[in-house]
Backbone as JSON Lines, residues from 0, in Angstrom:
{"i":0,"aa":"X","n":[278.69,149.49,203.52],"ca":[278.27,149.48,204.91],"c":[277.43,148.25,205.24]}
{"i":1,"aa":"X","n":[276.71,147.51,204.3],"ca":[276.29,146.62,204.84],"c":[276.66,145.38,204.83]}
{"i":2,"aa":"X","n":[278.01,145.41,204.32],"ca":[278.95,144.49,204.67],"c":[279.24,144.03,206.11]}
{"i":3,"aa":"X","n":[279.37,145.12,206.29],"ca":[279.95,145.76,207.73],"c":[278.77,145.54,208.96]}
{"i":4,"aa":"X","n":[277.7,145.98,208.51],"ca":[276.74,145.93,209.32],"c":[276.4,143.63,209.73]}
{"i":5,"aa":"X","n":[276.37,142.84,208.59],"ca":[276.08,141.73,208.78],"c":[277.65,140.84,209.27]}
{"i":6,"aa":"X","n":[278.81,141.84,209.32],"ca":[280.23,140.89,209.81],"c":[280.37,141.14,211.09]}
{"i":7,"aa":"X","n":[279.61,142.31,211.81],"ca":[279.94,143.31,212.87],"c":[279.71,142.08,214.15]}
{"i":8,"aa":"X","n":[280.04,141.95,214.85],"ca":[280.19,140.62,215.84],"c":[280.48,141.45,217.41]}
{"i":9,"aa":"X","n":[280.24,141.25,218.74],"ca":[280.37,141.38,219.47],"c":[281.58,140.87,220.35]}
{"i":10,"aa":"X","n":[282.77,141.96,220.34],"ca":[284.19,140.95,220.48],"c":[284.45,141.44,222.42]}
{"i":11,"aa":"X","n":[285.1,139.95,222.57],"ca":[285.15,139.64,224.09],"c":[286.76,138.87,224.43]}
{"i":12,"aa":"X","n":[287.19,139.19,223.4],"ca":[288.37,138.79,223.7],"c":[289.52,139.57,222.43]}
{"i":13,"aa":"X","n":[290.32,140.17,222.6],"ca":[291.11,140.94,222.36],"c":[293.12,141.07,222.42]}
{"i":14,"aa":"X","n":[293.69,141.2,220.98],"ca":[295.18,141.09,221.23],"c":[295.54,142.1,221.62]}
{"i":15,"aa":"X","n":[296.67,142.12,222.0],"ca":[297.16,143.47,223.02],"c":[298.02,144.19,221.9]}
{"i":16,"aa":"X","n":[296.94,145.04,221.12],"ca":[297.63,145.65,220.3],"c":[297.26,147.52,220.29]}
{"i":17,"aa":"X","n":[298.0,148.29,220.59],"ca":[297.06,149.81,220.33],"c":[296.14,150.13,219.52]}
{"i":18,"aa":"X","n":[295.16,151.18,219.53],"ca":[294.73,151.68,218.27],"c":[295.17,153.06,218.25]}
{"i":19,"aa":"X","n":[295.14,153.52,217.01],"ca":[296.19,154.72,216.77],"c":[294.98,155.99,216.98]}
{"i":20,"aa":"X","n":[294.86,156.67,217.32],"ca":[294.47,158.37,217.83],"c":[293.51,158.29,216.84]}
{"i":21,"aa":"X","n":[294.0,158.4,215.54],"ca":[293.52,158.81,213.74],"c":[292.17,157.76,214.2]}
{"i":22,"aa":"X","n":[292.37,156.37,213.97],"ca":[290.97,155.51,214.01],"c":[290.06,155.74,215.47]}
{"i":23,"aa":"X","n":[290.59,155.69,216.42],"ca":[289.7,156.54,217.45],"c":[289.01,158.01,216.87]}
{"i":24,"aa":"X","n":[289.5,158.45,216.68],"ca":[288.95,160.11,216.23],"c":[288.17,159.55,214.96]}
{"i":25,"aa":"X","n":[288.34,158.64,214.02],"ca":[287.53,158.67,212.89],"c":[285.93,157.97,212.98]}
{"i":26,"aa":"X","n":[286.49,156.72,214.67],"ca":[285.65,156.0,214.3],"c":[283.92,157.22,215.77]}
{"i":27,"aa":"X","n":[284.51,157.92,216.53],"ca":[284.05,158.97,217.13],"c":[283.23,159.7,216.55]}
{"i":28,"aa":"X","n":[284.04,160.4,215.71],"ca":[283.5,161.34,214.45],"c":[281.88,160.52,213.52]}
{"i":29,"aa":"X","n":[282.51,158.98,213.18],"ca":[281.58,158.19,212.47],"c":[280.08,158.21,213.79]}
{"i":30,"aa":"X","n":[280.36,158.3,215.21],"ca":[279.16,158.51,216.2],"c":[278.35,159.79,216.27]}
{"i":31,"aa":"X","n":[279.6,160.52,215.81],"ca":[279.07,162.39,215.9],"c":[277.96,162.78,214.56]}
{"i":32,"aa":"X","n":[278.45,161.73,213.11],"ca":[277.47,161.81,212.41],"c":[275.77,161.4,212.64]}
{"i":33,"aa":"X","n":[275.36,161.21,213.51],"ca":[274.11,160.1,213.53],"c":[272.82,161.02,213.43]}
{"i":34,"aa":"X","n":[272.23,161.19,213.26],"ca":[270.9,161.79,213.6],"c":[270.33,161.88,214.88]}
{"i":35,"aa":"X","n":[270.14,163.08,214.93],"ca":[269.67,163.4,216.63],"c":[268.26,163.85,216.86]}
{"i":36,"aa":"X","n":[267.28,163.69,217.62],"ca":[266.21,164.03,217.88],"c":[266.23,165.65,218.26]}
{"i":37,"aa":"X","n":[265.8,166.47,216.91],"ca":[265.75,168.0,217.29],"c":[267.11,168.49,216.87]}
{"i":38,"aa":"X","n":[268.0,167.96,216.35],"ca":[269.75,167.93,216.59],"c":[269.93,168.42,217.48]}
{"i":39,"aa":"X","n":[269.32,167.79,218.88],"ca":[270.48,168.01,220.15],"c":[271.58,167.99,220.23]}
{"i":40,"aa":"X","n":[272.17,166.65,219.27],"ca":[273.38,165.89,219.16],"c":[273.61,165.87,220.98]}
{"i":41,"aa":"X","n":[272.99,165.13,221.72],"ca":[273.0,164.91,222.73],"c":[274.39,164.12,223.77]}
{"i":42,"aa":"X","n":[275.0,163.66,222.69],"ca":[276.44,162.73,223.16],"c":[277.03,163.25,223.77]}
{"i":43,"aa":"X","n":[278.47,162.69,224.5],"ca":[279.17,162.93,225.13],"c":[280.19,161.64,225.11]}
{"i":44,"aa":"X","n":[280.97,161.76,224.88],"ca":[282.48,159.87,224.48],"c":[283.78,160.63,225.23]}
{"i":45,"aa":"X","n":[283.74,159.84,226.63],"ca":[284.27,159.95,227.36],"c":[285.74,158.78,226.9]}
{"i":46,"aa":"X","n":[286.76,159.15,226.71],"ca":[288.16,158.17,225.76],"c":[288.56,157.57,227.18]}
{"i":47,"aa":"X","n":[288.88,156.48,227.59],"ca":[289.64,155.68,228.41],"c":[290.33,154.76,228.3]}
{"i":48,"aa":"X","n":[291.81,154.51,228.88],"ca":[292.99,154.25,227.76],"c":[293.87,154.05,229.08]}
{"i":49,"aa":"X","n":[295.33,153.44,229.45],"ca":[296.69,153.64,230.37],"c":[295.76,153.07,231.39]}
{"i":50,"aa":"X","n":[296.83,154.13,232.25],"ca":[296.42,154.02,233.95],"c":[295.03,154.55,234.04]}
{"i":51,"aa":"X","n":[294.57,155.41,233.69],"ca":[293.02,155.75,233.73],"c":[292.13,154.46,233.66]}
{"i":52,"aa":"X","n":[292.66,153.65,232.69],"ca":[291.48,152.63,232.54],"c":[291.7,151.54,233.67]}
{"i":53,"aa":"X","n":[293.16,151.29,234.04],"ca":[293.35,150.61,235.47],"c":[292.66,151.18,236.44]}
{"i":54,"aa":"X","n":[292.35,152.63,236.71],"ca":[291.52,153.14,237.93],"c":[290.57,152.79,237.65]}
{"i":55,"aa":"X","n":[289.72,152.88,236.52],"ca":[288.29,152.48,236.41],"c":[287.52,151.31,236.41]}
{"i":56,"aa":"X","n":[288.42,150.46,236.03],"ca":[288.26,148.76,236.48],"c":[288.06,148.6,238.03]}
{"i":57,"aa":"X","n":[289.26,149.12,238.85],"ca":[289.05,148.92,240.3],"c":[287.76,149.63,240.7]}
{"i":58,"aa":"X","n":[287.07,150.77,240.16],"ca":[286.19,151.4,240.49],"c":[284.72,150.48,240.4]}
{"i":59,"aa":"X","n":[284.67,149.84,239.13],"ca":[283.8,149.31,238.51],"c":[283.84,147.7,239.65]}
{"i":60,"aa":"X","n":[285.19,147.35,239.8],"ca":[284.92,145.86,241.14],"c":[284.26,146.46,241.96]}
{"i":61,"aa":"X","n":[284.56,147.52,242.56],"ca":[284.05,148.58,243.56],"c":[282.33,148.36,243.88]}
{"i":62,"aa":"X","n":[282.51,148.45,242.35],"ca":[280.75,148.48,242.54],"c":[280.12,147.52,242.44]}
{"i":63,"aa":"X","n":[281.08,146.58,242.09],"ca":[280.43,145.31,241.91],"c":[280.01,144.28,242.96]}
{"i":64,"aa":"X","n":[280.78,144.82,244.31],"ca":[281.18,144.36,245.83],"c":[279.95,145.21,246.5]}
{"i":65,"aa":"X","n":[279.44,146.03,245.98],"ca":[278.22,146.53,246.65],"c":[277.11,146.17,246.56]}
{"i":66,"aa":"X","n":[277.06,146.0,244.72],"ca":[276.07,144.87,244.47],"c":[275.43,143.76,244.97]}
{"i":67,"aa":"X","n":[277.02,142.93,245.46],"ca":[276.76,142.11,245.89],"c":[276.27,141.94,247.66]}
{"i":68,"aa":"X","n":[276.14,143.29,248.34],"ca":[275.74,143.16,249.56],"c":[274.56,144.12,249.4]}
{"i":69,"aa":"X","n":[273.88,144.53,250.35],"ca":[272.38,145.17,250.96],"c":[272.61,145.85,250.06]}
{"i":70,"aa":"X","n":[273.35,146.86,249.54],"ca":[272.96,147.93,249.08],"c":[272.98,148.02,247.7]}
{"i":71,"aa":"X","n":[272.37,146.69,247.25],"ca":[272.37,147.07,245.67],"c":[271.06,147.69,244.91]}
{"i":72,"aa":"X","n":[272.06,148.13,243.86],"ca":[270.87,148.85,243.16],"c":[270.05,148.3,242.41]}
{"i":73,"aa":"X","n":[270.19,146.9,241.69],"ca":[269.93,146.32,241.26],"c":[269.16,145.06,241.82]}
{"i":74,"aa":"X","n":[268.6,145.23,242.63],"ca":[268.62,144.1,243.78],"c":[268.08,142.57,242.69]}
{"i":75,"aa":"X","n":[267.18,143.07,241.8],"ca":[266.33,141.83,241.18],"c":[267.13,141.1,240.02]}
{"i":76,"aa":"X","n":[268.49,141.91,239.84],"ca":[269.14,141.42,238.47],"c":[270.55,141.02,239.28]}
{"i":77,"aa":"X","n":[270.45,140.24,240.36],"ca":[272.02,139.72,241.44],"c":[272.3,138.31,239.94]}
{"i":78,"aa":"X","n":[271.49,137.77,239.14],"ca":[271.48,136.66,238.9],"c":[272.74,136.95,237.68]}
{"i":79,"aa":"X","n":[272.94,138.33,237.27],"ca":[274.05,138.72,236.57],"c":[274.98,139.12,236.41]}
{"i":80,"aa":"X","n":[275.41,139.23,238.47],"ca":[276.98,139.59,238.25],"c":[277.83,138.87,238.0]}
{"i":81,"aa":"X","n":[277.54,137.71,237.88],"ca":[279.0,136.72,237.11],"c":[279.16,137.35,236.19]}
{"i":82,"aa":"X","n":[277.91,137.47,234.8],"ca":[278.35,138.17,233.65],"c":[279.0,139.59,233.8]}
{"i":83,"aa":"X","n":[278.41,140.5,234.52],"ca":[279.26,141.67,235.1],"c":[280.45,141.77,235.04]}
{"i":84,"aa":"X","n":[281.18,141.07,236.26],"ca":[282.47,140.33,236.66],"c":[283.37,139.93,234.93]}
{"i":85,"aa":"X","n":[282.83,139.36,234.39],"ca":[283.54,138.71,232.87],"c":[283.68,139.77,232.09]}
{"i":86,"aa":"X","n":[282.68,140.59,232.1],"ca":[282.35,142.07,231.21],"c":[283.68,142.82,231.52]}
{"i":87,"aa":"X","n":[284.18,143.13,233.2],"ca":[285.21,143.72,233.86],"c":[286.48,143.41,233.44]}
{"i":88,"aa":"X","n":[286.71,141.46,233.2],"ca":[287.64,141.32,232.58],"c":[287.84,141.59,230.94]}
{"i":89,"aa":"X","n":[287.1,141.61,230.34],"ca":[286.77,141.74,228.77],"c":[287.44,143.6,228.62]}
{"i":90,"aa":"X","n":[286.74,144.4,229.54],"ca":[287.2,145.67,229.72],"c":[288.73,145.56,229.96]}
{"i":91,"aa":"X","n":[289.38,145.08,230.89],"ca":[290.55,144.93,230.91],"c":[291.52,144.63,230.22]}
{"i":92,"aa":"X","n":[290.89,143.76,228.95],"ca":[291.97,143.51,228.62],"c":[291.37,143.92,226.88]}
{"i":93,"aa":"X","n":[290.83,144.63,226.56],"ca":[290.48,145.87,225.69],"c":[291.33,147.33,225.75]}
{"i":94,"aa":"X","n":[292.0,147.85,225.17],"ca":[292.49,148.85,224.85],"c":[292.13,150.26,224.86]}
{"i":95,"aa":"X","n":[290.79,150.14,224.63],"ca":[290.33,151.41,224.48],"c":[289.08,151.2,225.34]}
{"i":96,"aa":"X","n":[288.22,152.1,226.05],"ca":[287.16,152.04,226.37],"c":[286.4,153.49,226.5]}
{"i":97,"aa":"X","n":[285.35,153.68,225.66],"ca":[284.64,154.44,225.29],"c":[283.23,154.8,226.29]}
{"i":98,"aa":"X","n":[283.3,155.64,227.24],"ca":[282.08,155.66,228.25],"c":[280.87,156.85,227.33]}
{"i":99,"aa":"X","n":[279.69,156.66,226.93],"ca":[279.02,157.54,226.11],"c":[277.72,158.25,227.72]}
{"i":100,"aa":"X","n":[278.0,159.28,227.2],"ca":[276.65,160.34,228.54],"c":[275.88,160.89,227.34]}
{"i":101,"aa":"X","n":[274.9,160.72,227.89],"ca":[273.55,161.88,227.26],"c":[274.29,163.34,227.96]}
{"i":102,"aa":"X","n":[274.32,163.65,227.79],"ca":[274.65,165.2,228.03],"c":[273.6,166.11,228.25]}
{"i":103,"aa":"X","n":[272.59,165.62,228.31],"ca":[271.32,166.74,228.61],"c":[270.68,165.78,229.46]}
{"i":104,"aa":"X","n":[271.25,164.68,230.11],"ca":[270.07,163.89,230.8],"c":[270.21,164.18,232.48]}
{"i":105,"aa":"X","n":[269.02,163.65,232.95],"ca":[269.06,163.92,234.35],"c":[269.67,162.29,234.65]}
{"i":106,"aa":"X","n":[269.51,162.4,236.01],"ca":[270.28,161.13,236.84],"c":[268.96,160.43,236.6]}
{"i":107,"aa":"X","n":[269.57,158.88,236.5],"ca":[268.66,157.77,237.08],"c":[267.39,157.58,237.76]}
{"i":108,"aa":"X","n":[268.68,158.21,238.93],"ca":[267.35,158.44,240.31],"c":[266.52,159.49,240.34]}
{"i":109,"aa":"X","n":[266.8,160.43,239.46],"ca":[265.54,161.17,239.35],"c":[264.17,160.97,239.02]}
{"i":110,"aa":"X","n":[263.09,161.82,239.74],"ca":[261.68,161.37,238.97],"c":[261.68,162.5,238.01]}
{"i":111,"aa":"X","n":[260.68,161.99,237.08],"ca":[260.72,162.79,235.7],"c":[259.24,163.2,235.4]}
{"i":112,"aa":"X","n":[258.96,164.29,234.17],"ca":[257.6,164.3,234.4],"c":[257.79,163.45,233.15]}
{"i":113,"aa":"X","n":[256.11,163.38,232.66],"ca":[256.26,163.1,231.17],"c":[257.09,163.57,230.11]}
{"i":114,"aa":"X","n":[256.78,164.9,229.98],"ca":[257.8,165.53,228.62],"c":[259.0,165.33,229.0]}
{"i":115,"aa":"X","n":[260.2,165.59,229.97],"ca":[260.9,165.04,230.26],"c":[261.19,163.62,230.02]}
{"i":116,"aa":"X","n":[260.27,162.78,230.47],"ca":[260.78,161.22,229.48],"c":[260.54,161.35,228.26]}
{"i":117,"aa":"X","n":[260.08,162.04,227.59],"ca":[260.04,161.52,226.21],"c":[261.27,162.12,225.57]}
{"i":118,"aa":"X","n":[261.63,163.28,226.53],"ca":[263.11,164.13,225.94],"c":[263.78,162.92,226.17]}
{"i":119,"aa":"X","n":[264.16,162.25,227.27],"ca":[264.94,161.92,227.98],"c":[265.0,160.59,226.55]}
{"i":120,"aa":"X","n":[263.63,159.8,226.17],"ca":[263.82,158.75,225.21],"c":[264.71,159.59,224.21]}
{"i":121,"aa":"X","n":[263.97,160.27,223.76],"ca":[264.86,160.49,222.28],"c":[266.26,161.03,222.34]}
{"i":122,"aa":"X","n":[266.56,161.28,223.48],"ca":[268.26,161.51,223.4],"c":[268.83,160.12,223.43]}
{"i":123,"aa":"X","n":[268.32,159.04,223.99],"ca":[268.66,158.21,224.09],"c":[269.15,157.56,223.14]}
{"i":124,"aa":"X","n":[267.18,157.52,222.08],"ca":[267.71,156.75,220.71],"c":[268.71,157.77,219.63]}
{"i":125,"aa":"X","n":[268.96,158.73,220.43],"ca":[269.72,159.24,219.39],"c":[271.59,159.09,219.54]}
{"i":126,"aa":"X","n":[271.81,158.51,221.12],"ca":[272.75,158.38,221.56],"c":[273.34,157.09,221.21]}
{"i":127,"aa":"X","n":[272.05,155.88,220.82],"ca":[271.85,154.42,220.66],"c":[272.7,154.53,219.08]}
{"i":128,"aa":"X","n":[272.02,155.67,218.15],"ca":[272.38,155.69,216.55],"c":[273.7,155.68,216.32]}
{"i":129,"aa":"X","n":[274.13,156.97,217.82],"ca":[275.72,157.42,217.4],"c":[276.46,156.1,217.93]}
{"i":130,"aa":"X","n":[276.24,154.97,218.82],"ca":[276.91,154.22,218.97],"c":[277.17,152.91,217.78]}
{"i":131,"aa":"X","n":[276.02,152.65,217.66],"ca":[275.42,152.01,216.38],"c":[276.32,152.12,215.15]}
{"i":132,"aa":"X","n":[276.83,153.56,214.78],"ca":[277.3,154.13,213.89],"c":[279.24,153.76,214.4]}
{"i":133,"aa":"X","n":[279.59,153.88,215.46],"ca":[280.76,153.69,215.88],"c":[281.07,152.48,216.23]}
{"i":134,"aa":"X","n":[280.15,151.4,215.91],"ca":[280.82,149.65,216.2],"c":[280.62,149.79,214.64]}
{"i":135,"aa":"X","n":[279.98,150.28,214.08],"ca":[280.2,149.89,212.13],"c":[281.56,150.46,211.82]}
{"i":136,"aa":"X","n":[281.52,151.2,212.25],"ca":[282.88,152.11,211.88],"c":[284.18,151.14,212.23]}
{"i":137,"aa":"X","n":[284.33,150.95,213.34],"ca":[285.39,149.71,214.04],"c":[285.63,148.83,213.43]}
{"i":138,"aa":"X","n":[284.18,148.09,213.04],"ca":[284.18,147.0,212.27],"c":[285.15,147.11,210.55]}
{"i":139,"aa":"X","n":[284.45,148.02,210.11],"ca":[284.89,148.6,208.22],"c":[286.25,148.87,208.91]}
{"i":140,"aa":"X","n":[287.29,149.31,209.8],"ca":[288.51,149.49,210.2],"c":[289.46,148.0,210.6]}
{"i":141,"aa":"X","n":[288.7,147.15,210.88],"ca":[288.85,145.64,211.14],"c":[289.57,145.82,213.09]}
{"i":142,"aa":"X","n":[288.42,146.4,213.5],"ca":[288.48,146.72,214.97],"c":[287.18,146.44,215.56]}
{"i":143,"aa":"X","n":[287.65,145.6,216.87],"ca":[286.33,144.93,217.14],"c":[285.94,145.56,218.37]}
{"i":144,"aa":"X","n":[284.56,145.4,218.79],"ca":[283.41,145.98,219.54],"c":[282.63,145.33,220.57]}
{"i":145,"aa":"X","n":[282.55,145.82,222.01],"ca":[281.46,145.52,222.44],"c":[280.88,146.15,223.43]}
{"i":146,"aa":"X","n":[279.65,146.22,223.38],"ca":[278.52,147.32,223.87],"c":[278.21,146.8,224.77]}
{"i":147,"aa":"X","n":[278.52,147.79,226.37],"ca":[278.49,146.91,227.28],"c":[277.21,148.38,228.54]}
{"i":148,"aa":"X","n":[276.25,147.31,228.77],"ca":[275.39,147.95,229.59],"c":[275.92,147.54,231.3]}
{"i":149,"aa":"X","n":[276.57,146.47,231.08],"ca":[276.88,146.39,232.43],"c":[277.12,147.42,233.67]}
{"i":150,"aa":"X","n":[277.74,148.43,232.76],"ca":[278.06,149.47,233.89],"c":[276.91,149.83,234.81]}
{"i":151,"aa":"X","n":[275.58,149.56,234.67],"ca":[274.86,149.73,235.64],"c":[275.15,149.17,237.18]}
{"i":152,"aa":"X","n":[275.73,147.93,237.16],"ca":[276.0,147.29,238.33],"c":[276.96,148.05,239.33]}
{"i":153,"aa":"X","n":[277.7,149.35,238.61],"ca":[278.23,149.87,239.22],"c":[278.43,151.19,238.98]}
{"i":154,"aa":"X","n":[276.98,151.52,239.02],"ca":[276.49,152.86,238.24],"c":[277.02,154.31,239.29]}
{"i":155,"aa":"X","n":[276.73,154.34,240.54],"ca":[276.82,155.11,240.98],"c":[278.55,155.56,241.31]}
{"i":156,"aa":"X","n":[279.45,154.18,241.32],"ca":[280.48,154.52,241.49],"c":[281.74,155.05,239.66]}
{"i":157,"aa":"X","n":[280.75,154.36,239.14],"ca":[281.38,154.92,237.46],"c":[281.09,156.28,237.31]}
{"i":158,"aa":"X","n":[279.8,156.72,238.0],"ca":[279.3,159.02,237.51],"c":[280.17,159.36,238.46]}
{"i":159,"aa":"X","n":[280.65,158.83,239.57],"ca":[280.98,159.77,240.19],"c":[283.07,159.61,240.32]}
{"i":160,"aa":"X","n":[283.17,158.38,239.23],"ca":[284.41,158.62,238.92],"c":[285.1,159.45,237.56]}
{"i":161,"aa":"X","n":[283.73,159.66,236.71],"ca":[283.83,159.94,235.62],"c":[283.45,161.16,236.12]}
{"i":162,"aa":"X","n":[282.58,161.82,237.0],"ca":[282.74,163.23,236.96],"c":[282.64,164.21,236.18]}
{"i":163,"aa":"X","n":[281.47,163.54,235.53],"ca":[280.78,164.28,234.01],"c":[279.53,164.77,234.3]}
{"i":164,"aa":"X","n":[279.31,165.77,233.5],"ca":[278.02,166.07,233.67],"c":[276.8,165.5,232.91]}
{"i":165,"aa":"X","n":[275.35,165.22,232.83],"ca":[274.99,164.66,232.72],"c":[274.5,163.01,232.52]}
{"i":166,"aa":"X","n":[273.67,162.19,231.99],"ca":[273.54,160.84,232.1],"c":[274.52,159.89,231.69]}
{"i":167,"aa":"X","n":[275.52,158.78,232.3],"ca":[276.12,158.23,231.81],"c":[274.66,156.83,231.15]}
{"i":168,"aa":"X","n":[275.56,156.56,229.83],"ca":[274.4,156.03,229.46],"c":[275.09,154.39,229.04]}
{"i":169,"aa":"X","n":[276.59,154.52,228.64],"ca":[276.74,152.82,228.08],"c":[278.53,152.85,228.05]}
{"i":170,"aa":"X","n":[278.74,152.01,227.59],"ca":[280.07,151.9,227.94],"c":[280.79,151.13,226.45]}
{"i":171,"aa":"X","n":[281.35,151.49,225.3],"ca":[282.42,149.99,224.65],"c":[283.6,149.94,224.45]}
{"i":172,"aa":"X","n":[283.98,149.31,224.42],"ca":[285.17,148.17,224.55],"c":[285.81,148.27,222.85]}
{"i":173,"aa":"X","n":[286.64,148.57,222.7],"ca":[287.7,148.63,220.88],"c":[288.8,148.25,221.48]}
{"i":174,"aa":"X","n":[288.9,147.18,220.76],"ca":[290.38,146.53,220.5],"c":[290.59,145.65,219.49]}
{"i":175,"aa":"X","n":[291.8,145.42,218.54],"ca":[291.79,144.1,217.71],"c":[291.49,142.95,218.27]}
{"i":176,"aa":"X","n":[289.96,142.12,217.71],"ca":[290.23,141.11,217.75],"c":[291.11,139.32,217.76]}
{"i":177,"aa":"X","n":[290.55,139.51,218.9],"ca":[291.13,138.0,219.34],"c":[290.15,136.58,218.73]}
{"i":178,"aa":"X","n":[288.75,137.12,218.24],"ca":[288.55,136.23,218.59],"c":[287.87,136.02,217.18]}
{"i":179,"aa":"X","n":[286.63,135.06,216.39],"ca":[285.93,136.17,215.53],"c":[284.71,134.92,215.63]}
{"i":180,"aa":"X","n":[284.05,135.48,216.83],"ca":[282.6,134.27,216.94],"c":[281.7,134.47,215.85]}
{"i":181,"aa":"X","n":[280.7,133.56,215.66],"ca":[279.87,132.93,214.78],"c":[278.88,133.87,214.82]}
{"i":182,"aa":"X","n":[277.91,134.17,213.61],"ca":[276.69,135.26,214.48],"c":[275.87,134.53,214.99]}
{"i":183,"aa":"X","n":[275.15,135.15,215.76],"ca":[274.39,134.5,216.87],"c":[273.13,134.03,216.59]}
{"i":184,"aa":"X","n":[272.28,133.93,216.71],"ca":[270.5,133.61,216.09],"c":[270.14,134.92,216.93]}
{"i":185,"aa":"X","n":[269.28,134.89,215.31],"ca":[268.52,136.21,215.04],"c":[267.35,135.88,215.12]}
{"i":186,"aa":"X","n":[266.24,136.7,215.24],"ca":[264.25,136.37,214.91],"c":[264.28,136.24,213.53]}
{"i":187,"aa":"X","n":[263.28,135.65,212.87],"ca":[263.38,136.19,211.56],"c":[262.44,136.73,211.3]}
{"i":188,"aa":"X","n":[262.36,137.67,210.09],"ca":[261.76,139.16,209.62],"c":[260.2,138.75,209.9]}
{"i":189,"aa":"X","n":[259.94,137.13,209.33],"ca":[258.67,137.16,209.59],"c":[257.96,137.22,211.25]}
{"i":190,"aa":"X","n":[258.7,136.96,212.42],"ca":[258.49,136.99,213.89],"c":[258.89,138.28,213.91]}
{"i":191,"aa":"X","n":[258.99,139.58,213.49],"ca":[259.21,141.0,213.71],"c":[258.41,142.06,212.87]}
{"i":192,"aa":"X","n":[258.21,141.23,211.72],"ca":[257.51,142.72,211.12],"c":[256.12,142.46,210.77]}
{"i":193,"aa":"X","n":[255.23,143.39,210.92],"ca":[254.16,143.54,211.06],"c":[253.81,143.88,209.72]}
{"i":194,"aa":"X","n":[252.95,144.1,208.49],"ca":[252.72,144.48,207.15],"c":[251.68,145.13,207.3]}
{"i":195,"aa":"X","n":[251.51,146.56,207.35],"ca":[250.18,146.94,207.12],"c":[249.77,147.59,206.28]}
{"i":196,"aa":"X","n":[248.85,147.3,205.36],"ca":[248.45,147.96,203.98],"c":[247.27,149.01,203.49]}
């Protein structure tokens, strides 16, 4: 696995090739293992694939056209829908796309009390593990990955096309690589870890 973990690359370009049911279900299953805060097992992997994933692209421009006028939700982060927009095509032309919900979470727009956010964190990081766990998995399968938060830009029109219950939380992208970029710069251990004795 930690092969896997230091080859694992963020893929944005993709051959138009299927993935078979078996590695979807295995690499799923590899998310369902993760450790959960309390074992909520809080997930939810919404499969998107065909014509489904053609509706959801148009849904996702959808939202991206709102963004871009008065009514965005995002108003302070406009400086990123180009990347958005590229994310949309990257989705498109990806094979599989994986939408993950907290399943016990409230909406966005809700206010929360305290205990509630701290539920609300730890489903999160526990939703973060199972994904974590399913780009390693892709990867050790020689299937590439990418973890895409973008869907916020078109948050309200993705819950209410997905029509799920609880928090939609992230979105990725599996398909054979097209491409196989360089890793990127990292901090190093000494700018991150703290030693205390």
């Amino acid at each position: 696995m930690i092969s896997s973990i230091y080859n694992r690359r963020s893929t944005r370009k993709f051959i138009d090739k299927p993935i078979s049911q078996k590695d979807i279900i295995d690499i799923i299953q590899s998310g369902i293992k993760a450790p959960s805060s309390k074992n909520r097992q809080p997930w939810k992997f919404i499969v998107i694939q065909g014509n489904a994933k053609e509706d959801m692209i148009n849904v996702f421009r959808l939202g991206i056209g709102r963004e871009e006028n008065d009514s965005a939700l995002l108003p302070q982060s406009r400086q990123h829908i180009a990347s958005a927009k590229y994310t949309i095509d990257i989705m498109a032309e990806a094979p599989i796309i994986v939408f993950v919900v907290n399943s016990l979470g409230k909406s966005i727009m809700e206010e929360l009390t305290t205990e509630e956010r701290v539920y609300e964190i730890c489903n999160i990081q526990s939703i973060s593990a199972a994904i974590q766990n399913m780009l390693l998995a892709a990867t050790e399968k020689g299937i590439g990955s990418l973890w895409i938060c973008d869907i916020y830009f078109a948050y309200p029109e993705l819950c209410k096309w997905l029509d799920s219950d609880g928090q939609l939380i992230a979105a990725i992208a599996f398909g054979y690589p097209n491409e196989f970029p360089k890793e990127r710069p990292r901090k190093k251990i000494d700018d991150v870890v703290e030693w205390r004795r």
